[in-house]
Each structure stands twice: as C-alpha cells, then as structure tokens.
C-alpha positions as CSV (number, residue, x, y, z in Angstrom):
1,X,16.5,12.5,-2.7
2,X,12.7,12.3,-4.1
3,X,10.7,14.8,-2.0
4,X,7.8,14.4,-0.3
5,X,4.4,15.4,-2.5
6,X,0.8,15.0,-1.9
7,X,-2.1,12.8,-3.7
8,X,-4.9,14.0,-5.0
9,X,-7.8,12.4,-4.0
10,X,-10.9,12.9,-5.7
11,X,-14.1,11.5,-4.2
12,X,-16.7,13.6,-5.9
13,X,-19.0,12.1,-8.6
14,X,-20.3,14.2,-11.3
15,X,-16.8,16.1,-11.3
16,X,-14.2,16.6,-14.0
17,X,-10.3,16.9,-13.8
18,X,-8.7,19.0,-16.7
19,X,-5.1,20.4,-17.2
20,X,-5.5,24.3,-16.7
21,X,-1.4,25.9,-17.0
22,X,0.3,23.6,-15.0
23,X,-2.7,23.2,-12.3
24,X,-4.9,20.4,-12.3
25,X,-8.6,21.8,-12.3
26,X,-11.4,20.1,-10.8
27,X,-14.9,21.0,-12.2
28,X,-18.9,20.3,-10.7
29,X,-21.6,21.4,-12.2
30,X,-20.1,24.2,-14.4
31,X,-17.9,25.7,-11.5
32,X,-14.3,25.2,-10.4
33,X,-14.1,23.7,-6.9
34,X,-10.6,23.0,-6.8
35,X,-7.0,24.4,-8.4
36,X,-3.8,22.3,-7.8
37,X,-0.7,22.7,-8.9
38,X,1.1,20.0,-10.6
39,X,4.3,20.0,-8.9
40,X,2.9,19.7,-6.2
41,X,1.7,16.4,-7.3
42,X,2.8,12.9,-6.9
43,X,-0.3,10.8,-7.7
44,X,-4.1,11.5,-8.5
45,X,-6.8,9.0,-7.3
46,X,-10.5,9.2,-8.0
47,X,-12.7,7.2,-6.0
48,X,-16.0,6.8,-7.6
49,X,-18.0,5.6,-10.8
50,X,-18.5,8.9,-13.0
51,X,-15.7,11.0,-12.6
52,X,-13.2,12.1,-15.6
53,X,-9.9,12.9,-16.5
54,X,-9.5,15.3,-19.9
55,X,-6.8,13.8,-22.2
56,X,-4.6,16.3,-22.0
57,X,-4.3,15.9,-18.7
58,X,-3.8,12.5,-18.5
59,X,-1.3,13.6,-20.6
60,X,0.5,15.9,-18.5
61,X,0.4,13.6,-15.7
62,X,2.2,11.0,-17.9
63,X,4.6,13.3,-18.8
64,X,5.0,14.8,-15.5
65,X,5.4,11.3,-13.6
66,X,2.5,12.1,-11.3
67,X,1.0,8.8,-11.3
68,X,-3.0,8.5,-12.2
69,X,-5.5,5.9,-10.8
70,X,-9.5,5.0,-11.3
71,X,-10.5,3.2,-8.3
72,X,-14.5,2.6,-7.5
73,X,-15.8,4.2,-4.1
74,X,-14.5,1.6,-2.4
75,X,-11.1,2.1,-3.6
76,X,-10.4,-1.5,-5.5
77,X,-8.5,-0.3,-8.5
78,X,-9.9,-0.4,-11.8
79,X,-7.4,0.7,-14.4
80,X,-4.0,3.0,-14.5
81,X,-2.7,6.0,-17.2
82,X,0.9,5.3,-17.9
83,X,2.8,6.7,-20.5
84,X,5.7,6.1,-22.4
85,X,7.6,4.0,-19.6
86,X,10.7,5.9,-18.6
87,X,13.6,4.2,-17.2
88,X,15.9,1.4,-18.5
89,X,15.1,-0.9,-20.8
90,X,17.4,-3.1,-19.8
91,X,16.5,-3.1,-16.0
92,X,12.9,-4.2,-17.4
93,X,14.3,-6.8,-19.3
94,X,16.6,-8.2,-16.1
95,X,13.2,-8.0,-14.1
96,X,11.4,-10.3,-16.5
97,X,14.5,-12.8,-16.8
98,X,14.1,-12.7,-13.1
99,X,10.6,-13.3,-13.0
100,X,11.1,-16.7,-15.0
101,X,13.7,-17.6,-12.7
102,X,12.8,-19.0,-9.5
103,X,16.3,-19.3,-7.7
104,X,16.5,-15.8,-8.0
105,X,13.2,-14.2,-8.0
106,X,12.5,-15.8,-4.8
107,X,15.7,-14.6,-2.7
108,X,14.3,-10.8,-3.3
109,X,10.7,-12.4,-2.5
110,X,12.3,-13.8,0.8
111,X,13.3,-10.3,2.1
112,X,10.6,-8.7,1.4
113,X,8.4,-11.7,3.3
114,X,11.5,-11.6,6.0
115,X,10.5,-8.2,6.5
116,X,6.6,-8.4,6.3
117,X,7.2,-10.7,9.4
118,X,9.3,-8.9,11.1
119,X,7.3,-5.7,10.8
120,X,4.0,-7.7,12.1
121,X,5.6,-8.9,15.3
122,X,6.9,-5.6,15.9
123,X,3.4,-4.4,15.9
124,X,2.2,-7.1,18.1
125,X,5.2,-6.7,20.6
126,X,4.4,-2.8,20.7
127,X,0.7,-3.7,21.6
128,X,1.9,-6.0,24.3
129,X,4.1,-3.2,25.8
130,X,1.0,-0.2,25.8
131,X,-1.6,-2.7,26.6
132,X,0.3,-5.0,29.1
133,X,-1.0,-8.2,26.5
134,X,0.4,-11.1,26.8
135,X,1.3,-12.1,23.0
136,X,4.3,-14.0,23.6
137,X,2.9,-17.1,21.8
138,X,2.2,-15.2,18.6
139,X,5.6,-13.2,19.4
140,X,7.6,-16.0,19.2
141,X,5.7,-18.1,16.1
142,X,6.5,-15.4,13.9
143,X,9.9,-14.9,14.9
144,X,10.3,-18.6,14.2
145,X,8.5,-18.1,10.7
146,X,11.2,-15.1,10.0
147,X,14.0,-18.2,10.5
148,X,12.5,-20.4,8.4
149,X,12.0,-17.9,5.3
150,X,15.7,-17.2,5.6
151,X,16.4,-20.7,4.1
152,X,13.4,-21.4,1.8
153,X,14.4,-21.6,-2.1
154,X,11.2,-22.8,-3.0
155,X,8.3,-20.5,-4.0
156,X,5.8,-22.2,-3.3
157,X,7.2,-23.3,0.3
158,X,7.3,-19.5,0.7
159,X,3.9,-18.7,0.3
160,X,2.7,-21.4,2.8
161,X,4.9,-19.8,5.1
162,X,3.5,-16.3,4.5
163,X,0.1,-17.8,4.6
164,X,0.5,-19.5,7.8
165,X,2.5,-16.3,9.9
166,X,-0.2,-14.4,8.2
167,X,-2.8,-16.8,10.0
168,X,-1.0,-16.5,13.4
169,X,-1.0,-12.5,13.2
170,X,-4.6,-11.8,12.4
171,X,-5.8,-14.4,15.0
172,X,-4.4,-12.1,17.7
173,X,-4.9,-8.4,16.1
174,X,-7.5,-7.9,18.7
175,X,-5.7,-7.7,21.1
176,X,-4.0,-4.5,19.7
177,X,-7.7,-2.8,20.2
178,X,-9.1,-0.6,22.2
179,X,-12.9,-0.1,21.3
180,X,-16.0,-1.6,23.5
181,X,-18.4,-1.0,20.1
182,X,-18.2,-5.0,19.2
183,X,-18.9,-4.4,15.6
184,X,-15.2,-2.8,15.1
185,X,-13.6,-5.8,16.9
186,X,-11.4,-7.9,14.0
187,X,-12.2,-11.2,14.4
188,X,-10.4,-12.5,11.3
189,X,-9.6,-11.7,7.7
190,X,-11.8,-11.4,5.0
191,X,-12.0,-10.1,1.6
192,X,-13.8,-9.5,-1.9
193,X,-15.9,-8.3,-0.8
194,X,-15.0,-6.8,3.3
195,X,-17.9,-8.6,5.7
196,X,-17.5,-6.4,8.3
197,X,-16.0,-2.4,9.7
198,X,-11.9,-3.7,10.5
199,X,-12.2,-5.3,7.4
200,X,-13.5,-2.9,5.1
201,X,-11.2,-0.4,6.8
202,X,-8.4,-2.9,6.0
203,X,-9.1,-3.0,2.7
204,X,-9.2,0.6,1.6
205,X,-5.7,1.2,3.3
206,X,-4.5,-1.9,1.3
207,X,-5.9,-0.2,-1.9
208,X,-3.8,3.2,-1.3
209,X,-1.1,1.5,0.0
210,X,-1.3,-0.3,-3.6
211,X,-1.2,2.9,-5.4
212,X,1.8,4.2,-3.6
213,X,3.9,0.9,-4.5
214,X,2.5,1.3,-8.1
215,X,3.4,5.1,-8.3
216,X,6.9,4.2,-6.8
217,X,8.0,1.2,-9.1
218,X,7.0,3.0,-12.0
219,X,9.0,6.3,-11.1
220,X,12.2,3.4,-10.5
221,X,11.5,2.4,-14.0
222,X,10.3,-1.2,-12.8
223,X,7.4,-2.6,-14.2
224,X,5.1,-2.9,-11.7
225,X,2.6,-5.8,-13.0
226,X,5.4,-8.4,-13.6
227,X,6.0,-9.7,-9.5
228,X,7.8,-12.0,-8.2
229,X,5.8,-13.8,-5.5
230,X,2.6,-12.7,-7.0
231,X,2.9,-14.1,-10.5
232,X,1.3,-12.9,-13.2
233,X,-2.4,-12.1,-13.8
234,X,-4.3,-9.8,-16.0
235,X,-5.3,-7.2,-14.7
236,X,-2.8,-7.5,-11.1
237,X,0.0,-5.3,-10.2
238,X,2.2,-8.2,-9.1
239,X,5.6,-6.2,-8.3
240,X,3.5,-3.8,-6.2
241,X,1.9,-6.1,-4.1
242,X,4.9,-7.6,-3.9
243,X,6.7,-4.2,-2.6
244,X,4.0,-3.4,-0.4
245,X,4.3,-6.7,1.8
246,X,7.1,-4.7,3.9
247,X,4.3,-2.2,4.5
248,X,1.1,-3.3,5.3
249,X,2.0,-3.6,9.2
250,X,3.6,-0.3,9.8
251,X,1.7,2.1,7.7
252,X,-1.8,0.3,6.8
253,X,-2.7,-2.0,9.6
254,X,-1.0,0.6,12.3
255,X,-3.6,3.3,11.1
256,X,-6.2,1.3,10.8
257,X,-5.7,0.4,14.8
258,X,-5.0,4.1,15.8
259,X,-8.2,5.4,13.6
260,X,-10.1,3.0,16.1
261,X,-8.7,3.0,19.1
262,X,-8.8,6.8,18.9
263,X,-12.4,6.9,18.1
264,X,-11.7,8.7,14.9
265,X,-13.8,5.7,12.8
266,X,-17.0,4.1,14.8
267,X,-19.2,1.4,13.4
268,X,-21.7,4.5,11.7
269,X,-19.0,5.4,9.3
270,X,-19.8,2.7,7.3
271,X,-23.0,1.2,5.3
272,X,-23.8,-2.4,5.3
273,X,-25.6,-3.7,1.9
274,X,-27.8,-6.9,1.5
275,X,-25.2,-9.0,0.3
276,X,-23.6,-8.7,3.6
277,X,-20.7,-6.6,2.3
278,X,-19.4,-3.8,4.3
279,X,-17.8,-0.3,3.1
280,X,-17.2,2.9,4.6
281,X,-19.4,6.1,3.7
282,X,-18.5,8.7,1.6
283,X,-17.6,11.1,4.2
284,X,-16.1,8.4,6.2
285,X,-13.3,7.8,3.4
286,X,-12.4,11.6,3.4
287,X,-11.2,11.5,6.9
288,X,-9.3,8.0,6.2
289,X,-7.9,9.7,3.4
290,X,-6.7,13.0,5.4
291,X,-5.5,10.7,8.5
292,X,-3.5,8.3,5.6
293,X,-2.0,11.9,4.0
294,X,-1.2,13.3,7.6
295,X,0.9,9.3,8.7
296,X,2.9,9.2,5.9
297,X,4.5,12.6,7.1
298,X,6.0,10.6,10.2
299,X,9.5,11.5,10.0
300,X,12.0,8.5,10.6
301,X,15.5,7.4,10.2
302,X,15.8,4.3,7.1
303,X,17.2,1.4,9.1
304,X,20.0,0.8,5.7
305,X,20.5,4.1,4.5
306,X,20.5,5.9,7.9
307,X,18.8,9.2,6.5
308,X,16.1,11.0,7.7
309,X,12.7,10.6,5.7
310,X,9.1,9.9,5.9
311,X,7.0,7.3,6.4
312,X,5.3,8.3,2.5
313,X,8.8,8.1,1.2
314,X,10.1,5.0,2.4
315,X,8.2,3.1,-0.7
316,X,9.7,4.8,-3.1
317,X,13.1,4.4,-1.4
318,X,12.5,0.8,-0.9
319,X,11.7,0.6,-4.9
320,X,15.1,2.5,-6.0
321,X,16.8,-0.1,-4.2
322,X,15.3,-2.6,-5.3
323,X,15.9,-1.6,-8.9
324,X,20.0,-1.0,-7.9
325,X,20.1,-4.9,-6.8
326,X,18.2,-5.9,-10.1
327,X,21.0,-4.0,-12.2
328,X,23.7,-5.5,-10.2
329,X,24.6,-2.6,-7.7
330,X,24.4,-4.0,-4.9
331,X,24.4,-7.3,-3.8
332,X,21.3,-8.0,-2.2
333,X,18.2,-6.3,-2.0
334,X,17.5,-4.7,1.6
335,X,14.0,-4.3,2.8
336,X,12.4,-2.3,5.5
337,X,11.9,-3.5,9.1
338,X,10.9,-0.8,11.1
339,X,10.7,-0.5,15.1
C-alpha cells in the first residue's frame, strides 16, 4: 500500500529549488531557507510567477515519481514536468481506445458522476443534521439525479445531469454556513476568474485537489490528460478532473465550509482587484495550504476495500482501481462515496 507523503508547497517569489543529495533545497537571496528530503516527497507545487526548478531536479523528481507543478499565486495550473511515463503501455493504449468509445468511456464516467452525487448529498444531509436545516428538497433531487445517471448511456445526457444536480447543490450550500460576515456567504458558483471570498476559496481547493488526481494517475501509469467525460483540450488534464469529481464534496468543498465556519478564513484574507476578481492573500494561502496538508491525514475505512487509510490517499487508491478495471481485473470500476 502507497504511503502517506507530504507536498511541497512553495509560495515564495524570488526563490530557487535545486537537487542537493537527495534533499530538495530551496534558495532566497543567496541563503538556504529550506532542506527537504526527497522521500519524503510526493508532489512539489510552486505558487507564484518567478520561482525555479534547477534541471537536475526536475530530473530527480521525474525519476523519483514525486510529481512537479507551476501554478500562478492563485493556484490555476500552468504547466507539469513529467518524465519518461512509467507504467504500461498497453493500459495507455486501452485508455485511449476507451476514450474514442462512448459505450464504454461513459459507464466509468457514470460512477464516478454516481458518486460525485452521492458525496454532495451526503454533505448536505450532514449539514441538515448539525444545523437542524431543513434540506430535504435538495436531499431528495439529488438522490433522484443519482437514479437517473445509473441508466444514462449517453454522454452528453450525462453531463446535463451533472450540470443540473450540480445547479441544485450550490443553490443550497449556504445553508451549510455558519458566518454572520455577508461577504463569505456563497450565493452561487462562479469562476475564471472567482468574483467573490467562497468562490475564490473554492477555486484554490479545486486547483490542489487537481494536482493530487494528476500526481495519482500518473503514479497508476494512466495518462492523466486523455478523460473521459472531460474530452480533450490542449492544455486540460481531462482524466484528472475526471477522477477528482468523487472528491470535490468530501475533501475540497468540506474544508472550505469548516475553514469558515471556524473562523480560520474571514473576508480580510483576501484582496479584491478592479476587475472585480477576488483571491486570497499571500499569507492567507499558507494557512489553506497547512489546513489542506493537516485534512488529508483524516484516517478512514475505504467503503470497497475495507482498509484503513487516509483521506490524501484515497485518490490514489481510487486511480489504481481504476487502472485494474481498464486492464480487465475487475469488472467494473468502483468509486468512492463516503459518509
């Protein structure tokens, strides 16, 4: 079983990341601020506009399967160092036949959307147990949108199913709050850029949760830009949005919640620009970053394997089983629902 490693996040401009012995050194201004070892190590993310990576150790990293990502402050990602892709040629080459094959790329994308469902209503139905809501409405939709993915063979139908449970959980996410500041209250979804604190909170959880599913398909030997409900596009992981569906619920949008409702993140940790886009501060993403590191320690039993593991784990877990079912190992492909 893989074991749990930590992420290196790097938020410093100016700095510079080189190999030193099997440590990763990061450098400021002509002094070493920082020495980690490389086993330690299961993904590096900088967050910023002038920070570098020596060659070497992008080469060690490559080598090493610690998985290396340039993000900008905001953490949108901006490009990836791979290396010589290890795996399976062959279970690459059944994912692409698979990706030009709708009848069966789209009973894998049905379990994983199955499951993205699932795990939203769960949220919702925990809220309406700590917070006496009454959600039953929006409890019930999705549970009716979770019966009718179970039959769909059509991608397209698939997505306007996604779309509209997706519509039905945001309009009530509110209602899992707990903050009288009004400028932290969601009050729907929005994107490229974040107009306003949930969202831009939202967004950099999505980002890291993004890495993660990259980091974990690639370790499988899956390539992670050839998806399956997310089709193809320069530039887009498909496969690891794809993974991270199942996730978004438990790990991102359940942090995101207890950040706020814990008073961890106010409306001052972020900065507003003209163009009405919203982002959190430099100081503000270090403690998102510690509180992401410090969640996906949560130590739980995996609902199909019935092992003990941790929340960080449970994408890579989820992306070894998903390559078995690609190579024929198992029958179907069985995603996570959690409680």
């Amino acid at each position: 079983m893989k074991k749990h490693l930590n992420t290196l996040f790097v938020t410093l401009e100016g700095c510079w990341l080189s190999k030193d012995g099997d440590t990763v050194k990061v450098n400021s201004e002509g002094q070493c601020l920082l020495r980690v070892p490389l086993h330690n190590l299961e993904g590096i993310v900088t967050l910023g506009w002038d920070i570098g990576v020596s060659p070497y150790l992008m080469g060690a990293c490559a080598e090493k399967g610690i998985t290396l990502s340039f993000c900008n402050p905001y953490g949108k990602f901006l490009a990836g160092v791979q290396g010589f892709m290890k795996g399976n040629i062959l279970l690459r080459r059944e994912q692409y036949r698979w990706a030009d094959e709708e009848a069966k790329w789209v009973v894998v994308a049905r379990e994983m959307i199955a499951a993205k469902i699932a795990n939203c209503r769960n949220l919702l139905l925990r809220a309406q147990r700590t917070y006496g809501k009454n959600l039953s409405e929006e409890v019930n939709r999705l549970a009716a949108f979770c019966r009718m993915v179970g039959g769909c063979v059509s991608g397209d139908i698939l997505r306007g199913i996604e779309g509209s449970a997706a519509e039905t959980y945001f309009s009530c996410l509110s209602h899992c709050q707990r903050t009288e500041d009004p400028e932290l209250v969601f009050e729907g979804r929005n994107r490229r850029p974040p107009k306003d604190c949930f969202n831009a909170l939202l967004s950099f959880l999505y980002s890291l949760l993004c890495h993660d599913a990259r980091s974990a398909l690639e370790s499988s030997g899956i390539d992670a830009a050839a998806g399956f409900l997310h089709r193809d596009r320069p530039g887009r992981p498909g496969m690891a949005l794809d993974l991270m569906e199942e996730f978004r619920a438990p790990l991102a949008d359940r942090l995101a919640l207890t950040l706020i409702n814990r008073k961890q993140i106010s409306s001052d940790d972020f900065d507003r620009e003209e163009s009405g886009a919203v982002f959190l501060k430099e100081d503000s993403r270090k403690k998102v970053l510690t509180a992401w590191q410090e969640r996906k320690k949560t130590v739980l039993v995996h609902p199909f394997l019935q092992e003990k593991t941790t929340l960080g784990l449970l994408i890579h877990i989820q992306a070894l089983l998903l390559a078995r079912h690609l190579r024929g190992d198992m029958d179907c492909y069985p995603p996570f629902i959690g409680k």
